[in-house]
C-alpha positions in Angstrom: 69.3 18.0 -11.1 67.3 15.1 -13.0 68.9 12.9 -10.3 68.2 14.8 -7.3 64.5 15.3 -8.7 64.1 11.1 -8.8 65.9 10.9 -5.3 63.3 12.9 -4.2 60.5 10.8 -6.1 62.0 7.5 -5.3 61.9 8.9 -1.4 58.7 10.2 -1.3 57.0 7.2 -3.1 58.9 5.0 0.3 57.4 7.1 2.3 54.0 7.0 1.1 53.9 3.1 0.7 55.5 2.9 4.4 52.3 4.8 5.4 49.7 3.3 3.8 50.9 -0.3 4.7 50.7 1.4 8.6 47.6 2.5 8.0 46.6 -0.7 6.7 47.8 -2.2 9.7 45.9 0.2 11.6 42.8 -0.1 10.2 43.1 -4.3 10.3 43.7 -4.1 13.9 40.8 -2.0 14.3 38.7 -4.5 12.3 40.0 -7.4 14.8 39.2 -5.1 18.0 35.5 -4.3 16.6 35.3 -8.3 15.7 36.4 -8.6 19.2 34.3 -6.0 20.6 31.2 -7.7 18.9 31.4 -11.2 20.4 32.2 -9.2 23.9 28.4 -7.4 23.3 26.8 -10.8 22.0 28.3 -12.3 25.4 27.2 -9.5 27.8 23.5 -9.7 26.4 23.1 -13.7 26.5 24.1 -13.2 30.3 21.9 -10.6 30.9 18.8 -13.1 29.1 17.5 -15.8 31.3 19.0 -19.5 29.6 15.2 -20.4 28.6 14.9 -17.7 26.1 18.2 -18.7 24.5 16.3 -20.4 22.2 15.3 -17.4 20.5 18.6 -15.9 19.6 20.1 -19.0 18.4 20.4 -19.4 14.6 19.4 -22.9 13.3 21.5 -23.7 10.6 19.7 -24.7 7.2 20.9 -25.1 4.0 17.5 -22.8 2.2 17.2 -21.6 -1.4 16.3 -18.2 -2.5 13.4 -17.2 -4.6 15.2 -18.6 -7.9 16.3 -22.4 -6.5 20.0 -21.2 -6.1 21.8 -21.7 -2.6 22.6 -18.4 -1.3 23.3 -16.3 1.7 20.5 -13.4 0.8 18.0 -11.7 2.8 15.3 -14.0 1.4 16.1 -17.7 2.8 13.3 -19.9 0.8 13.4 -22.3 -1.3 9.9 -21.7 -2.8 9.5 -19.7 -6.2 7.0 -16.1 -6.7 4.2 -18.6 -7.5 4.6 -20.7 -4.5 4.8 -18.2 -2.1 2.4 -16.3 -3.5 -0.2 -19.4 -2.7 1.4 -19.9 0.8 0.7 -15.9 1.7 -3.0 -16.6 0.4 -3.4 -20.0 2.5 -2.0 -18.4 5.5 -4.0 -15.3 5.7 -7.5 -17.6 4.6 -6.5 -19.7 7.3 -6.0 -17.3 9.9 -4.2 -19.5 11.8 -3.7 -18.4 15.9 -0.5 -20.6 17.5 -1.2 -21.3 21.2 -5.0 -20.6 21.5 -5.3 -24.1 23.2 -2.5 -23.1 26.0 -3.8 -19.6 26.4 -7.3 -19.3 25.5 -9.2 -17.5 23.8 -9.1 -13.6 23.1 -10.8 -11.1 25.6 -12.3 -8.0 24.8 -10.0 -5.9 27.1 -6.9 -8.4 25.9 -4.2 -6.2 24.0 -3.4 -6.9 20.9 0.3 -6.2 20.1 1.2 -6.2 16.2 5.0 -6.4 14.8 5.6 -5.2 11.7 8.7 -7.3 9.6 10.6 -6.9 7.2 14.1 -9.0 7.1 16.3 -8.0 9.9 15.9 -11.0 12.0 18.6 -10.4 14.8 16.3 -7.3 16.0 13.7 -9.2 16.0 14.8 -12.5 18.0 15.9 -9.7 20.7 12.3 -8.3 20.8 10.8 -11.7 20.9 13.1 -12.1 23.8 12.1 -8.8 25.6 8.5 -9.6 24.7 8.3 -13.1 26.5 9.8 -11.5 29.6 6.5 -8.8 29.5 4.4 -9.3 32.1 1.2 -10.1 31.6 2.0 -10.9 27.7 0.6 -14.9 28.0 -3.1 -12.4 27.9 -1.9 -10.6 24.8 -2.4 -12.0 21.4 0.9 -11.1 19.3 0.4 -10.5 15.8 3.7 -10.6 13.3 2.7 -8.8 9.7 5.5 -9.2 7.4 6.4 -8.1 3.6 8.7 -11.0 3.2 8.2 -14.5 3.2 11.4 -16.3 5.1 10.9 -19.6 6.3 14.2 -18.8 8.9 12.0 -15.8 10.2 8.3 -18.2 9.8 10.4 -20.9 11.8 11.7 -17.7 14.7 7.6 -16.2 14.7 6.1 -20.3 15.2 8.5 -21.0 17.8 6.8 -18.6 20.2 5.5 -20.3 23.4 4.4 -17.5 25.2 1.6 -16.4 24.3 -1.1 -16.6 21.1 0.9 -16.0 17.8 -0.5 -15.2 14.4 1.1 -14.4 10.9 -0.5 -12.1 8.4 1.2 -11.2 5.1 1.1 -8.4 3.4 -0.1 -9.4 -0.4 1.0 -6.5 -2.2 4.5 -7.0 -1.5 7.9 -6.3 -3.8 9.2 -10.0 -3.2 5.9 -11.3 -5.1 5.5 -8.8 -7.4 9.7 -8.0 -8.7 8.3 -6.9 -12.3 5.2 -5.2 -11.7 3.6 -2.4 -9.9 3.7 -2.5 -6.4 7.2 -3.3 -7.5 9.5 -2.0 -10.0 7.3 -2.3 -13.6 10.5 -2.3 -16.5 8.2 0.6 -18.0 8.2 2.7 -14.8 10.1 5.9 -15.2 12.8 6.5 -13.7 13.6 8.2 -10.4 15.0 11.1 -11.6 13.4 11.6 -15.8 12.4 15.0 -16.4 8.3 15.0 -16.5 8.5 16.1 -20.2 11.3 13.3 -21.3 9.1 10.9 -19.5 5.7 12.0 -21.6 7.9 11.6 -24.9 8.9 7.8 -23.4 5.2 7.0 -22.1 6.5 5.3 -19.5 3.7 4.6 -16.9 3.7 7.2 -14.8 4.4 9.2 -16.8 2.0 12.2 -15.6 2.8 11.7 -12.2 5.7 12.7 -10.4 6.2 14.0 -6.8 5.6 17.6 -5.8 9.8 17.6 -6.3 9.7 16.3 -9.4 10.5 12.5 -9.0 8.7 9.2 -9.9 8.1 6.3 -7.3 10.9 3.9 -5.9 9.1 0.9 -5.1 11.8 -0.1 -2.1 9.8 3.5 -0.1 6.5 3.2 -1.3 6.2 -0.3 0.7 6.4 0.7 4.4 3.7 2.9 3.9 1.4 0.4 2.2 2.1 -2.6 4.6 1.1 0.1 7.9 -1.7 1.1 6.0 -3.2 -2.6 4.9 -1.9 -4.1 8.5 -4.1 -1.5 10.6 -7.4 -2.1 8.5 -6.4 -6.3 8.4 -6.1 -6.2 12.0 -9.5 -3.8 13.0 -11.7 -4.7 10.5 -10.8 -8.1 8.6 -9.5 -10.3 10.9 -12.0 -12.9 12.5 -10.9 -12.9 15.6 -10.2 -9.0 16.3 -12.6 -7.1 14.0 -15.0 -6.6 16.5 -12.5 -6.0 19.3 -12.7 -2.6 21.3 -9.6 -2.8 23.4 -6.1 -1.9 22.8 -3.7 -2.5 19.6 -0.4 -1.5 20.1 2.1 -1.1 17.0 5.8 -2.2 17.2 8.4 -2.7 14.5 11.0 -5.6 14.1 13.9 -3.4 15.7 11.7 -2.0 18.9 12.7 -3.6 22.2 10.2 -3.5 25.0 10.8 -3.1 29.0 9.2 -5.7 31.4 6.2 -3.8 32.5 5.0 -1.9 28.7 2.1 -3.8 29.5 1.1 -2.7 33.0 1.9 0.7 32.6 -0.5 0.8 29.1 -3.1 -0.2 30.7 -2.7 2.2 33.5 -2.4 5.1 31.0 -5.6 3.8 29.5 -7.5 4.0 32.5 -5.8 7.4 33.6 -7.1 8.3 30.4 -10.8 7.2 30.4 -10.5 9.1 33.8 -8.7 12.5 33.5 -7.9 13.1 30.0 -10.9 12.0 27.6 -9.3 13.9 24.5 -6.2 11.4 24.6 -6.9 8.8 21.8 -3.1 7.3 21.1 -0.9 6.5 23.8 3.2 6.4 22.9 5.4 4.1 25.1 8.1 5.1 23.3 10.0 8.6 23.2 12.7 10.2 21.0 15.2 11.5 24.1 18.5 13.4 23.5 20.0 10.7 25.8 19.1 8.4 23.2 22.1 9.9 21.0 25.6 8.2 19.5 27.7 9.3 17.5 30.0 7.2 14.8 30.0 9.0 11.0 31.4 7.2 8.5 34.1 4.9 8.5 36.7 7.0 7.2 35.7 9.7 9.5 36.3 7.4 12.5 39.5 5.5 11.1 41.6 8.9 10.6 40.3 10.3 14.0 41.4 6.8 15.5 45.3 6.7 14.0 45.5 10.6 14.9 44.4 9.5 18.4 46.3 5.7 18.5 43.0 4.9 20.0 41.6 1.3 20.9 38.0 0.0 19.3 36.4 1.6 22.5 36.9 5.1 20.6 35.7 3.8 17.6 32.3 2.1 18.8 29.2 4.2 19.1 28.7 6.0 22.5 25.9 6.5 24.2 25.0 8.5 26.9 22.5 7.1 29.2 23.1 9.1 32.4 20.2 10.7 32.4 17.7 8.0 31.7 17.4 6.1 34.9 16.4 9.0 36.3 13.1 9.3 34.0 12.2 6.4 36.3 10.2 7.1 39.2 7.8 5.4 41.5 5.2 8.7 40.8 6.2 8.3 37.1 5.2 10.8 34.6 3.4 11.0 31.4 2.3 14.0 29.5 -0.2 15.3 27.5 0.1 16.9 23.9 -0.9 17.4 20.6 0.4 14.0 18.4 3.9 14.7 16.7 4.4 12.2 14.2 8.7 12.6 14.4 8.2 12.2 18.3 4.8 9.9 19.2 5.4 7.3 16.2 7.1 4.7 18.3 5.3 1.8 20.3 1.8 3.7 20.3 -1.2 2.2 20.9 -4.9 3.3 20.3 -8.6 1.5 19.8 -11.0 0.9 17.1 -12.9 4.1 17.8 -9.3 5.9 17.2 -9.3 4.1 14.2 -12.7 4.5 12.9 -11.4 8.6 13.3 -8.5 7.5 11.2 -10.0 5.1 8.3 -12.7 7.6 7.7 -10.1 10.1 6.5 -8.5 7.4 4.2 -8.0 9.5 1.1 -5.7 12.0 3.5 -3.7 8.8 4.0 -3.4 7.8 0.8 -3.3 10.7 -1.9 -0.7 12.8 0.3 2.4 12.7 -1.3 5.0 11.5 1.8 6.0 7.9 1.4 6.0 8.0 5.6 2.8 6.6 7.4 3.5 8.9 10.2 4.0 11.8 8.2 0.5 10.5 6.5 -1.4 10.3 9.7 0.1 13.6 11.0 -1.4 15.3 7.9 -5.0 13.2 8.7 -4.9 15.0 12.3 -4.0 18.1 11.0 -6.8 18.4 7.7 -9.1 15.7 8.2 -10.2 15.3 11.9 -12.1 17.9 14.0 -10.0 17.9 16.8 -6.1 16.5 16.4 -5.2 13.5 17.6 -3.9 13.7 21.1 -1.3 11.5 22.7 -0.4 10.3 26.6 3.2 9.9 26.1 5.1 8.1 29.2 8.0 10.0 29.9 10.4 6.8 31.1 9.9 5.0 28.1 8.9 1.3 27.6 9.6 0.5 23.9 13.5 1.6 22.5 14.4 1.8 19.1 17.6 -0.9 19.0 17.9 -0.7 14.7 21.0 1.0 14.1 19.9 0.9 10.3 16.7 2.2 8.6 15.0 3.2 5.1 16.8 6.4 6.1 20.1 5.2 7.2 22.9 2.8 6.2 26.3 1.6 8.4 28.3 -0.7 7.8 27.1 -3.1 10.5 23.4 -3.3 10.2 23.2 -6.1 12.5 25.2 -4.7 15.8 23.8 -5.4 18.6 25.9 -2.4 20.6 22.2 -0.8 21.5 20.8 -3.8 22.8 23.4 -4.2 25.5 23.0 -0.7 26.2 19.1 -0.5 26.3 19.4 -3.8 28.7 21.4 -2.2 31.1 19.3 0.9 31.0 16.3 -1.5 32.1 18.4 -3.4 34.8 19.2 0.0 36.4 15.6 1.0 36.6 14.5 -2.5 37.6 13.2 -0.7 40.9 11.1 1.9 39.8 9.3 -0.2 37.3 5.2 -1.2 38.0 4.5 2.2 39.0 0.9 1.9 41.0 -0.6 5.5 39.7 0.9 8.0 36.7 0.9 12.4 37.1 0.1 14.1 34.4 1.6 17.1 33.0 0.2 19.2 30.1 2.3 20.2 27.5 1.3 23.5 25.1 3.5 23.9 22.1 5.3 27.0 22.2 4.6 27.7 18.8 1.8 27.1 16.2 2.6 23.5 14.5 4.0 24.6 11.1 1.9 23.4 7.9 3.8 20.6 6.8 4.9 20.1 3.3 5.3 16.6 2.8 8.4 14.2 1.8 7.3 13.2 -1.8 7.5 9.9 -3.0 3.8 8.9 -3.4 2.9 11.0 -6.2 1.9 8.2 -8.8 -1.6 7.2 -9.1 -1.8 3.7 -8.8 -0.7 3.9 -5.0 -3.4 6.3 -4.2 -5.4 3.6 -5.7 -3.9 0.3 -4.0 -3.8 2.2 -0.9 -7.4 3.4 -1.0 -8.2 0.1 -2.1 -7.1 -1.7 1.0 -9.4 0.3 3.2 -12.3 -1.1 1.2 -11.2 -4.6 1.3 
């Protein structure tokens, strides 16, 4: 019997190391395919990108520091210490420094001012530099990058620009300059999740101040909020050369990607507002569509359904389907009208300084709700604060896509694919007819039911960024 039992052992331990070498067979000629599959996607989108603006998605290679003097491959690529860039971030927003004013001239009143949000993910952002210098219009526009992180690889990308006027602002409060103190991550900060009473006992610092769920701050959420909320009042009401500006700002992130005519058909929603919808105060370019979905869990999920299926890497990559989307291109193209939605009007909008005078006056809303989100922030200013709720003109074909496949939110494997881009582009190419529309039809959209009272996220119970953030609006 003892020997028939370890026959059986002996067999099923064959068996098992017979399948996971297979599976780890498998699962490296997946990783070859989706290698493959990648250089395929960085091929299709140079082809589709006129040579000129090559320029732009080409890394330089550099041999940079980071913030401690040692060579590394990490997000920051400098080889200045906290102190150093801490002076540079001052100089540069003293300076006030505008690239290209001597090839483009001066700023007009009804010039739009476009401004980029960065953080570190510089491949999405070479591709919207890309899609931005192929805007139309865009040598009028004054492009203003605001970042959180000082990278001379992403400096070098932002003052290569040729296009248009360029200008760098940095937000001062950042986590990079301050790695041991509040904004940051204090030693003496309580922890994310200490009980309020264990946290009284330690006197940690914020001690008294938790979330509405019970949590303290995390630095790494409290930041996006912050930088929105200094780079708005920077850009309307500090800034030399737009503080008195009444036309157009529109607000775009590092992993937005615009279509050729965003320009041409803001401006005709502004004037189709001014005309026939004079409670509309943000336009949105971009909208959140159910085309707009893929699907790819995790990695286990999608290596087990690939060996039950033998499939190739095209079963394994994202899919999208964009079969409806041309379509929502139309020479008579659509917008509509509706009460602001911060989970569906927060991408590529645009409004002017009286939008924001609405929106700076209610700057304790802003800053002493508790959601770490801006959006959800300014949602909760239109509902509480403002007489009448913001109202947005939201284009129906949209002109600014969301290519990040990574977020605060939302971590894969490969952050840097570039599987949307190629997609988005072809999207644009197909519609390349029905772009420039000459006139827009407008549609009013009532919400079928009363918006519900919104509890927020947490996140921004503690004190001090009530402070910082009120702070900024006084500055």
């Amino acid at each position: 019997m003892r020997r028939k039992s370890n026959m059986w052992i002996r067999s099923g331990v064959a068996v098992f190391v017979v399948f996971f070498v297979w599976l780890q067979l498998n699962f490296l000629s997946y990783s070859g395919s989706a290698d493959t599959a990648d250089l395929n996607e960085s091929a299709t989108i140079f082809s589709m990108v006129p040579s000129v603006l090559h320029k732009f998605l080409t890394p330089r290679p550099r041999n940079v520091s980071n913030i401690n003097g040692s060579a590394t491959n990490a997000t920051y690529r400098t080889s200045l210490n906290i102190t150093e860039i801490k002076k540079f971030i001052a100089q540069c927003n003293l300076q006030q420094t505008i690239y290209n004013e001597d090839l483009f001239g001066p700023l007009q009143n009804d010039s739009v001012i476009i401004i980029v949000q960065v953080h570190d993910r510089i491949t999405y952002l070479r591709h919207l530099i890309v899609s931005l210098a192929q805007a139309q219009d865009i040598s009028q526009a004054l492009l203003i990058f605001s970042h959180d992180i000082f990278d001379e690889e992403i400096n070098s990308l932002v003052q290569s620009i040729d296009f248009c006027k360029v200008m760098q602002v940095f937000y001062p409060f950042s986590i990079q300059t301050h790695p041991n103190e509040f904004p940051g991550e204090d030693p003496n900060d309580c922890s994310r999740n200490l009980k309020r009473d264990e946290a009284l006992v330690q006197k940690c610092n914020n001690a008294p101040y938790p979330d509405l769920y019970g949590h303290y701050r995390e630095a790494k959420f409290t930041q996006t909020k912050h930088h929105w909320w200094w780079k708005a009042n920077r850009v309307f009401n500090q800034l030399e050369v737009t503080r008195n500006h009444t036309g157009l700002v529109v607000f775009l992130e590092e992993d937005h990607f615009v279509a050729q005519d965003f320009i041409h058909v803001l401006k005709l929603m502004d004037n189709t507002c001014k005309t026939s919808c004079p409670q509309c105060n943000i336009l949105s370019l971009g909208t959140y569509l159910k085309t707009f979905s893929y699907y790819a869990d995790s990695k286990k999920k999608e290596l087990l359904r690939a060996i039950k299926q033998q499939a190739t890497v095209n079963v394994m990559q994202p899919s999208w389907t964009f079969q409806v989307l041309p379509s929502l291109y139309q020479h008579t193209q659509k917008v509509e009208i509706t009460p602001w939605i911060s989970s569906k009007h927060n991408m590529g909008m645009a409004f002017n300084r009286t939008t924001w005078n609405l929106i700076r006056n209610c700057s304790e809303f802003f800053c002493k709700y508790d959601d770490y989100n801006w959006d959800w922030s300014l949602q909760h200013v239109s509902q509480y604060c403002l007489k009448q709720r913001l109202h947005a003109m939201v284009i129906r074909g949209p002109r600014v896509f969301h290519i990040g496949e990574c977020g605060v939110h939302h971590k894969k494997n490969n952050c840097e694919s570039t599987g949307v881009i190629s997609k988005v582009q072809k999207v644009l190419k197909s519609a390349k007819n029905h772009l420039f529309p000459s006139y827009l039809t407008l549609t009013y959209v009532t919400p079928l039911k009363k918006t519900k009272i919104r509890k927020g996220n947490g996140g921004w119970g503690d004190r001090r960024d009530h402070m910082l953030c009120i702070g900024m609006t006084a500055r």
